[in-house]
N, CA, C and O atoms as CSV, one atom per row, in Angstrom:
chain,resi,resn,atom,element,x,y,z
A,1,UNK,N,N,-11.758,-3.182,6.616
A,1,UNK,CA,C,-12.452,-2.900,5.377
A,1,UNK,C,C,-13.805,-2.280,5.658
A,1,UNK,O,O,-14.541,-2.510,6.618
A,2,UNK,N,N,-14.025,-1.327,4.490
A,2,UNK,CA,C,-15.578,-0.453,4.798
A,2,UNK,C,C,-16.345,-1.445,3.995
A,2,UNK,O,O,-15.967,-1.967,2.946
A,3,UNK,N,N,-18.050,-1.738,4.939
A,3,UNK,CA,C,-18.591,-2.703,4.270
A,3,UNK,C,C,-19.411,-2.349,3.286
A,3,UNK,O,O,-20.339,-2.933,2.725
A,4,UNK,N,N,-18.738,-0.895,3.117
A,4,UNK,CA,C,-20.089,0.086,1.984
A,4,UNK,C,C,-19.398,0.042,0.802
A,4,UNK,O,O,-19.838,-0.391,-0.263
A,5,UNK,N,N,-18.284,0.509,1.010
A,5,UNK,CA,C,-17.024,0.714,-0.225
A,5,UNK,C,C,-16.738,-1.066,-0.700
A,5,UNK,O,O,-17.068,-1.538,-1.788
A,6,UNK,N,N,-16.363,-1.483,-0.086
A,6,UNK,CA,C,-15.681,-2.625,-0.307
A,6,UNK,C,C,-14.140,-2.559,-0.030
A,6,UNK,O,O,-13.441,-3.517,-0.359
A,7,UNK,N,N,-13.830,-1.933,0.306
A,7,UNK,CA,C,-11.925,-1.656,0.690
A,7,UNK,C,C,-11.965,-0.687,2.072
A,7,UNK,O,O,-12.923,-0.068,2.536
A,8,UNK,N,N,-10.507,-0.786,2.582
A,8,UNK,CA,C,-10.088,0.260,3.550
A,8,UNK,C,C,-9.916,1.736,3.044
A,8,UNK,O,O,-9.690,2.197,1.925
A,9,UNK,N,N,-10.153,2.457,4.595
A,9,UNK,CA,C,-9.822,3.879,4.149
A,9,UNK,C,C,-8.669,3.839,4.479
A,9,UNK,O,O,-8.137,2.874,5.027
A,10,UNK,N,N,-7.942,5.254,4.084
A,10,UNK,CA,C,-6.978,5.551,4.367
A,10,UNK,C,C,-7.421,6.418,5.727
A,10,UNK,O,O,-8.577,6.836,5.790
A,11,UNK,N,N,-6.321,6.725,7.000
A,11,UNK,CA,C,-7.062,7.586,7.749
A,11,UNK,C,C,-5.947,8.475,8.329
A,11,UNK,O,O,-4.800,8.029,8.326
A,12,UNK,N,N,-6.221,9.805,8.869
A,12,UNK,CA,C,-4.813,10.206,9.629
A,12,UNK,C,C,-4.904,10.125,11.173
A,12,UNK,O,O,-5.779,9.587,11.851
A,13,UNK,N,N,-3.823,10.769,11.557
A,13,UNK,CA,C,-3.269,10.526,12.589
A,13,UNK,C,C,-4.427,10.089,13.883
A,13,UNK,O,O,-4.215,9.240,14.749
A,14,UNK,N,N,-5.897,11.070,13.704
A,14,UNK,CA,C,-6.763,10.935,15.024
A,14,UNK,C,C,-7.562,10.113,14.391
A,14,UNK,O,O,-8.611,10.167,15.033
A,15,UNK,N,N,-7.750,9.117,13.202
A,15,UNK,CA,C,-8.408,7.949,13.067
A,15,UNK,C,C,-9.717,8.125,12.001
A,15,UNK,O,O,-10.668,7.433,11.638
A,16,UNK,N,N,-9.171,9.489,11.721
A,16,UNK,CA,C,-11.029,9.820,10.736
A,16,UNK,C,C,-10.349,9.532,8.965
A,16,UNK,O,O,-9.195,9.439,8.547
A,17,UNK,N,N,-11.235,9.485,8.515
A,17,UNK,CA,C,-11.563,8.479,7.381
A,17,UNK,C,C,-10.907,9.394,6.322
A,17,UNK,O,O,-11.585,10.413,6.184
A,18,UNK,N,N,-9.746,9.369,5.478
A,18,UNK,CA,C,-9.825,11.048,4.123
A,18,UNK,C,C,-9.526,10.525,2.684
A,18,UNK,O,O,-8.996,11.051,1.705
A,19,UNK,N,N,-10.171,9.047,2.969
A,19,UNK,CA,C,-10.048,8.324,1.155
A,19,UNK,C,C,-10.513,7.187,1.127
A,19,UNK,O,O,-10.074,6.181,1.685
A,20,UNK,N,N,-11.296,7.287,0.565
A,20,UNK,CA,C,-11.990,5.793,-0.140
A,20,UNK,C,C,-12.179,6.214,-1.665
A,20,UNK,O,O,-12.574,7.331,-2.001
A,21,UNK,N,N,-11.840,5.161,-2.571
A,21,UNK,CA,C,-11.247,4.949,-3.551
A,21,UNK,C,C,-11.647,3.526,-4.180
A,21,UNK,O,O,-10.766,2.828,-4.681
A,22,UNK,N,N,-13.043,3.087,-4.145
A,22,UNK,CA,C,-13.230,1.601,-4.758
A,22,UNK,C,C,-13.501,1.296,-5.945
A,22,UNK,O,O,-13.794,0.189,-6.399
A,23,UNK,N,N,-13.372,2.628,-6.642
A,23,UNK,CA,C,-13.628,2.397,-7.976
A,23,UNK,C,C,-12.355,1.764,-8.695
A,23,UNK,O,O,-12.281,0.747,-9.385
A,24,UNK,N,N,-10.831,3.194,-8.108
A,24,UNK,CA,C,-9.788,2.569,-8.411
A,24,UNK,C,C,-9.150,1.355,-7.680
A,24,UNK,O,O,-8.042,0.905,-7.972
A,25,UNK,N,N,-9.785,0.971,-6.909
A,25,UNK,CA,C,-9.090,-0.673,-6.022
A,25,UNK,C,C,-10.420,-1.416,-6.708
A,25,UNK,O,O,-10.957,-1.984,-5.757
A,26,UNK,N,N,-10.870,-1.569,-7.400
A,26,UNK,CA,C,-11.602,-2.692,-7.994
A,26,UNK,C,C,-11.424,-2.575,-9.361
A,26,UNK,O,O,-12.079,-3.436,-9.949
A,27,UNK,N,N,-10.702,-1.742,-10.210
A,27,UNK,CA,C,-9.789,-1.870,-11.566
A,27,UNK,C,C,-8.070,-2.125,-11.026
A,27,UNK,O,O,-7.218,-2.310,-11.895
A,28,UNK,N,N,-7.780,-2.116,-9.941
A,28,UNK,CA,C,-6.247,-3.471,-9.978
A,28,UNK,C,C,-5.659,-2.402,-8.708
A,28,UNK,O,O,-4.951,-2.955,-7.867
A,29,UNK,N,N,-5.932,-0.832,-8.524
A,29,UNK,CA,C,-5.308,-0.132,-8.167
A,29,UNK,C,C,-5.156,-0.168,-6.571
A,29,UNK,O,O,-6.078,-0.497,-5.825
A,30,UNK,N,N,-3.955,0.188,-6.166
A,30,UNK,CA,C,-3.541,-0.043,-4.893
A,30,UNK,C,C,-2.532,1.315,-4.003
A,30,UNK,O,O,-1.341,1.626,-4.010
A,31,UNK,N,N,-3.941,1.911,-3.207
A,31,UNK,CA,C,-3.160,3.090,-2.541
A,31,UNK,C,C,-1.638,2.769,-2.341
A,31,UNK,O,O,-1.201,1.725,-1.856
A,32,UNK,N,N,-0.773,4.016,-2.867
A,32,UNK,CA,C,0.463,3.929,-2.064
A,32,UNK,C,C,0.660,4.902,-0.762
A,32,UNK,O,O,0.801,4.462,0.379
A,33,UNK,N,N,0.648,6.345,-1.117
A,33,UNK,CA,C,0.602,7.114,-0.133
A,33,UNK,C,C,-0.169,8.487,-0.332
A,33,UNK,O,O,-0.719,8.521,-1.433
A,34,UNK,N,N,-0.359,9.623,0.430
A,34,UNK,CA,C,-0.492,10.977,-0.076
A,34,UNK,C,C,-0.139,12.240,0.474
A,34,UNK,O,O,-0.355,12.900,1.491
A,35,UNK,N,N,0.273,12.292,-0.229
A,35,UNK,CA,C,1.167,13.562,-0.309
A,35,UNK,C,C,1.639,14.864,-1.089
A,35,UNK,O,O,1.033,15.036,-2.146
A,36,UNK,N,N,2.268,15.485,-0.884
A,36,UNK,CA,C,1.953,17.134,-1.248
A,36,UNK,C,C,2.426,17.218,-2.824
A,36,UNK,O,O,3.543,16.767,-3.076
A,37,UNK,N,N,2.072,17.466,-3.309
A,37,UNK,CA,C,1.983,17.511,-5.063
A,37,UNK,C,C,3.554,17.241,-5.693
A,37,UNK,O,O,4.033,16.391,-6.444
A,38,UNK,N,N,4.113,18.494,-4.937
A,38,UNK,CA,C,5.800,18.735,-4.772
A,38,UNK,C,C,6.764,17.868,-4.971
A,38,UNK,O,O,7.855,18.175,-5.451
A,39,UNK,N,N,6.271,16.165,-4.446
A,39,UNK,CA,C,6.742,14.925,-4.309
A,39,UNK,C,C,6.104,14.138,-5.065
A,39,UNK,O,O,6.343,12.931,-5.090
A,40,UNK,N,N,5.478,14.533,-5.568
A,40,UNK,CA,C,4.974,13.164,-6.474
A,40,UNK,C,C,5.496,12.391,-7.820
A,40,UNK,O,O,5.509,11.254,-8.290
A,41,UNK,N,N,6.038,14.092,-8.238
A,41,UNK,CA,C,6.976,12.919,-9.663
A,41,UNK,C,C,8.381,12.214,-9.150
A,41,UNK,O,O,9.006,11.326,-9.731
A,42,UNK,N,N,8.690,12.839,-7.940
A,42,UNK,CA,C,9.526,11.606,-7.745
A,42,UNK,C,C,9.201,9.952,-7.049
A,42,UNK,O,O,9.932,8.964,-7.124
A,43,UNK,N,N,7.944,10.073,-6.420
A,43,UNK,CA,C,7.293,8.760,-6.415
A,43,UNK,C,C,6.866,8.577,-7.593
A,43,UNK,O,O,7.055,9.777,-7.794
A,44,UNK,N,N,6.565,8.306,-8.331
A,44,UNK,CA,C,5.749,8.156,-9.534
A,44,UNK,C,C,6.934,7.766,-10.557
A,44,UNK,O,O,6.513,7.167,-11.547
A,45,UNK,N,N,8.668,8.031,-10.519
A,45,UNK,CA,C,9.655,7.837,-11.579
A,45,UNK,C,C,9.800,6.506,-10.227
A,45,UNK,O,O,9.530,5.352,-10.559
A,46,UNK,N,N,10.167,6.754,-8.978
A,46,UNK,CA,C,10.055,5.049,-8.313
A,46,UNK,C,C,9.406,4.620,-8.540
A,46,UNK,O,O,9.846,3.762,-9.304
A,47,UNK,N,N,8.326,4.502,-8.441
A,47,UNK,CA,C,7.211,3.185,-8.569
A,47,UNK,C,C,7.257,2.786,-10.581
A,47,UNK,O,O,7.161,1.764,-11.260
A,48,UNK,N,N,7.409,3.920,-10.794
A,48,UNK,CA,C,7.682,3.298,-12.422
A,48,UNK,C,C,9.013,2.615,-12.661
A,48,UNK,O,O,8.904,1.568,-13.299
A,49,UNK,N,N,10.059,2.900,-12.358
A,49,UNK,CA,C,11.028,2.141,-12.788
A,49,UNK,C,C,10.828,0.982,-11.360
A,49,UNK,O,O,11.801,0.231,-11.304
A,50,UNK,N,N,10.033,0.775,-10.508
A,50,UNK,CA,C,9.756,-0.487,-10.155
A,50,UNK,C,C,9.116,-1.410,-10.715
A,50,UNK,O,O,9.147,-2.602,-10.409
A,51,UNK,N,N,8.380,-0.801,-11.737
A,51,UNK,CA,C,7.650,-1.778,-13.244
A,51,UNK,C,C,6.007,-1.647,-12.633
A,51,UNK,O,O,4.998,-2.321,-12.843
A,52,UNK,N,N,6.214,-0.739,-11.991
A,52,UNK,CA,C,4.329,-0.569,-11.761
A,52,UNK,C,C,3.806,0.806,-12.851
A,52,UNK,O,O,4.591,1.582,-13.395
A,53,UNK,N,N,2.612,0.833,-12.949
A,53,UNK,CA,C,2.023,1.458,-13.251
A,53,UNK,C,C,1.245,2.984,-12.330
A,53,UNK,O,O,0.761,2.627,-11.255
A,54,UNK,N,N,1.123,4.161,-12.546
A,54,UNK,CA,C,0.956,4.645,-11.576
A,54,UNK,C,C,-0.586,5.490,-11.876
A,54,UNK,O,O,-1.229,5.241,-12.896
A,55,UNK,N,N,-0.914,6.188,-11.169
A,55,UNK,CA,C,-1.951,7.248,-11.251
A,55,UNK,C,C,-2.230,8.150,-9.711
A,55,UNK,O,O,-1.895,7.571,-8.678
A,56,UNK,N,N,-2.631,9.070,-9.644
A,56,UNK,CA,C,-2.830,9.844,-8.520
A,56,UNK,C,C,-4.726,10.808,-8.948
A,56,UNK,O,O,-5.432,11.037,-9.930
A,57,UNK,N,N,-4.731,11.047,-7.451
A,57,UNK,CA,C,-6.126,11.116,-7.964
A,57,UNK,C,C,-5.705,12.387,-6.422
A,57,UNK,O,O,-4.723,12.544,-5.697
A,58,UNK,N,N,-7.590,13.290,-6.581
A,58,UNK,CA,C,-7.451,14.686,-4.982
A,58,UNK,C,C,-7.667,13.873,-4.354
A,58,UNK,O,O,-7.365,12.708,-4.613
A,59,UNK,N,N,-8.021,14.105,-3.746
A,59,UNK,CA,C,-8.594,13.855,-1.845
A,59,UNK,C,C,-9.964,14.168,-2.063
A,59,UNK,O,O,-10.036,15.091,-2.875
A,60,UNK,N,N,-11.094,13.778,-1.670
A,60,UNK,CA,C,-12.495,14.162,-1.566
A,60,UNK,C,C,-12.792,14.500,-0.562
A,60,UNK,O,O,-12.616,13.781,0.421
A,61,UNK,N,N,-13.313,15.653,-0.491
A,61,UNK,CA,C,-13.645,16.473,1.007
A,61,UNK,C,C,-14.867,15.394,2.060
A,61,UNK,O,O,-14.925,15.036,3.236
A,62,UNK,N,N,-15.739,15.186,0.744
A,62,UNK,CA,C,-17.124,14.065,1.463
A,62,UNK,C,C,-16.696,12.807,1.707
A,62,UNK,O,O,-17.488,11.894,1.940
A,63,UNK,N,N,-15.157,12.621,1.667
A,63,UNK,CA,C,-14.994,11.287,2.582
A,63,UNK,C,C,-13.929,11.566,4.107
A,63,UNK,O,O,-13.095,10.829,4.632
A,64,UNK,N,N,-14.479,13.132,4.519
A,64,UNK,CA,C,-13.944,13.144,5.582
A,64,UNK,C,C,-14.552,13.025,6.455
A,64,UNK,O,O,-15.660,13.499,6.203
A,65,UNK,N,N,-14.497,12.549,7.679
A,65,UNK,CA,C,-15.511,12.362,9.004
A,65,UNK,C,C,-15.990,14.071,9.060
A,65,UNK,O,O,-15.619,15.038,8.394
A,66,UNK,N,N,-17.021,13.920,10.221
A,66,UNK,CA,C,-17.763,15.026,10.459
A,66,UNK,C,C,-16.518,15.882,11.250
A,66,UNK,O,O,-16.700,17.099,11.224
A,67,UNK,N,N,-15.805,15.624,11.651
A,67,UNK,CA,C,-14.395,16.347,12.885
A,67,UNK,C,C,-13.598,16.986,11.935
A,67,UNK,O,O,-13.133,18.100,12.175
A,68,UNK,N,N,-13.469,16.628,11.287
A,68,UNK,CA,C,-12.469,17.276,9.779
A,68,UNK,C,C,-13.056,17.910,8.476
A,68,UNK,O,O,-13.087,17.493,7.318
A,69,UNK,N,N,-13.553,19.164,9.110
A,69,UNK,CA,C,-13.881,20.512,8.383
A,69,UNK,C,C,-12.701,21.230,7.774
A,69,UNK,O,O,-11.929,20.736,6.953
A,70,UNK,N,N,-12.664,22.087,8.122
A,70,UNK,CA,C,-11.213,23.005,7.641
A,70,UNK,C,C,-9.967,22.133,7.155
A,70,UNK,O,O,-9.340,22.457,6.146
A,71,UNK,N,N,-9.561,20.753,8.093
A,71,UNK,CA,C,-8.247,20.048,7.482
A,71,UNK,C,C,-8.775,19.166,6.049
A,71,UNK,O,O,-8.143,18.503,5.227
A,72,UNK,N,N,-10.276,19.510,6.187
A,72,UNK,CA,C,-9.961,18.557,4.641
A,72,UNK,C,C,-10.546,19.431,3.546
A,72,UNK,O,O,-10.589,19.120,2.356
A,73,UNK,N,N,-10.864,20.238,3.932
A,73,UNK,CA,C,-10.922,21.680,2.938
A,73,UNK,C,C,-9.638,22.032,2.100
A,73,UNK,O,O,-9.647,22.377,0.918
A,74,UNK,N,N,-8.023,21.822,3.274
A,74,UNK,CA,C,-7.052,22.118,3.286
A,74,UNK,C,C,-6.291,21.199,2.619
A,74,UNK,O,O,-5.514,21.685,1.797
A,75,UNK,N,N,-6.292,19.281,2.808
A,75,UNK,CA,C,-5.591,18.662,2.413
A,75,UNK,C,C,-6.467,18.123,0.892
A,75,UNK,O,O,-6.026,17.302,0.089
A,76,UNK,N,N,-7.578,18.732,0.817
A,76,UNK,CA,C,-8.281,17.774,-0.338
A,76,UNK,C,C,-7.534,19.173,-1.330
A,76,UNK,O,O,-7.298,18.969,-2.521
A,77,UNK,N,N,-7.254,20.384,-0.768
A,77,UNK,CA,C,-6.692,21.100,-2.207
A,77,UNK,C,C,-4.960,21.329,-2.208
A,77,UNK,O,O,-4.373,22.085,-2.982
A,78,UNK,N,N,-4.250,20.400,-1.041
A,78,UNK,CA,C,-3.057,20.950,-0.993
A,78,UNK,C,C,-2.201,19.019,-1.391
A,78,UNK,O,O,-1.152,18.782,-1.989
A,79,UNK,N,N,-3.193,18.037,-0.763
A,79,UNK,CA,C,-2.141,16.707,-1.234
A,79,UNK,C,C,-2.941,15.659,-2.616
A,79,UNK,O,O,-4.062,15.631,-3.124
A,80,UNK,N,N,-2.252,15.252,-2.724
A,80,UNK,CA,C,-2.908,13.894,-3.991
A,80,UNK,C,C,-2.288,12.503,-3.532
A,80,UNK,O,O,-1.164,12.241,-3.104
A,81,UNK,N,N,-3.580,11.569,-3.801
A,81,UNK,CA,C,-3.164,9.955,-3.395
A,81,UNK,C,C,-2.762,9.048,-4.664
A,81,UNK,O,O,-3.515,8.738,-5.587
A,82,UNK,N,N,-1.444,8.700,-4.512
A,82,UNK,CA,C,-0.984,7.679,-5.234
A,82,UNK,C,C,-1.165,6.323,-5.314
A,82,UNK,O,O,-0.852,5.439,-4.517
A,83,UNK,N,N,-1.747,6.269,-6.453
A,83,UNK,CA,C,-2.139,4.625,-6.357
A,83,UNK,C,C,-1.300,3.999,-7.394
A,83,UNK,O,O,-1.156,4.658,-8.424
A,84,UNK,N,N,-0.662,2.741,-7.312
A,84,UNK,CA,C,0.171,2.318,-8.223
A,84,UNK,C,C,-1.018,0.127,-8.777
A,84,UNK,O,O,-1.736,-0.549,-8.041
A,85,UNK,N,N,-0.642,-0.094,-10.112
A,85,UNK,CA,C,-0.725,-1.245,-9.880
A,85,UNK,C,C,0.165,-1.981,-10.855
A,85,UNK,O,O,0.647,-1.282,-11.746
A,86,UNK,N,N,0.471,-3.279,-10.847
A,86,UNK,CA,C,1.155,-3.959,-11.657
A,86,UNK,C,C,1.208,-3.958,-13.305
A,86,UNK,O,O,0.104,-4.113,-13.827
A,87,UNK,N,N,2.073,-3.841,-14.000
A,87,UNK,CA,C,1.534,-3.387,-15.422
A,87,UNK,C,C,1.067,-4.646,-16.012
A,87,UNK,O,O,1.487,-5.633,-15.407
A,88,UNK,N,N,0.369,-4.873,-16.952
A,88,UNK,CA,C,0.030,-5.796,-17.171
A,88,UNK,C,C,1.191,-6.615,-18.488
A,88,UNK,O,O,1.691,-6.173,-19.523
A,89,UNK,N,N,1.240,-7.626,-17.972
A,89,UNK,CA,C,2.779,-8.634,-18.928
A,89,UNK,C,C,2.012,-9.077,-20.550
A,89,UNK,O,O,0.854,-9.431,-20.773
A,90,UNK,N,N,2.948,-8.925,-21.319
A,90,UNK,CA,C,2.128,-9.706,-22.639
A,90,UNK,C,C,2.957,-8.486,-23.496
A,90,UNK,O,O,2.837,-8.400,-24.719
């Protein structure tokens, strides 16, 4: 956990940082994955007929480490992060 944010980042493969998100993980929300736009309504009809709730949000370039120039130039305009949370019962 980041002790600034209050939650984990998400990170890729060489360990640098490309999402923090504590606004939506402190209203219920819970990264699922991210990925290329292309795929998302079919995550988004799973996680709904799993009885969650969904939302997707970009990528923010200023939560990439200093090493990831150009790839997050690239993935903050080419993927989106899915966050799903429980719907609420009642």
């Amino acid at each position: 956990m980041s002790e600034e944010t209050g939650s984990e980042a998400i990170y890729c493969s060489a360990g640098v940082q490309i999402l923090q998100a504590p606004v939506l993980e402190s209203a219920g929300w819970q990264r699922r994955t991210v990925t290329d736009p292309a795929r998302i309504d079919e995550l988004d009809e799973l996680y709904t007929n799993l009885g969650f709730e969904t939302t997707t949000t970009m990528l923010d370039p200023s939560s990439f480490g200093e090493a990831c120039t150009s790839c997050a130039i690239t993935a903050c305009t080419t993927y989106v992060a899915l966050f799903t949370r429980k719907q609420p019962t009642g």
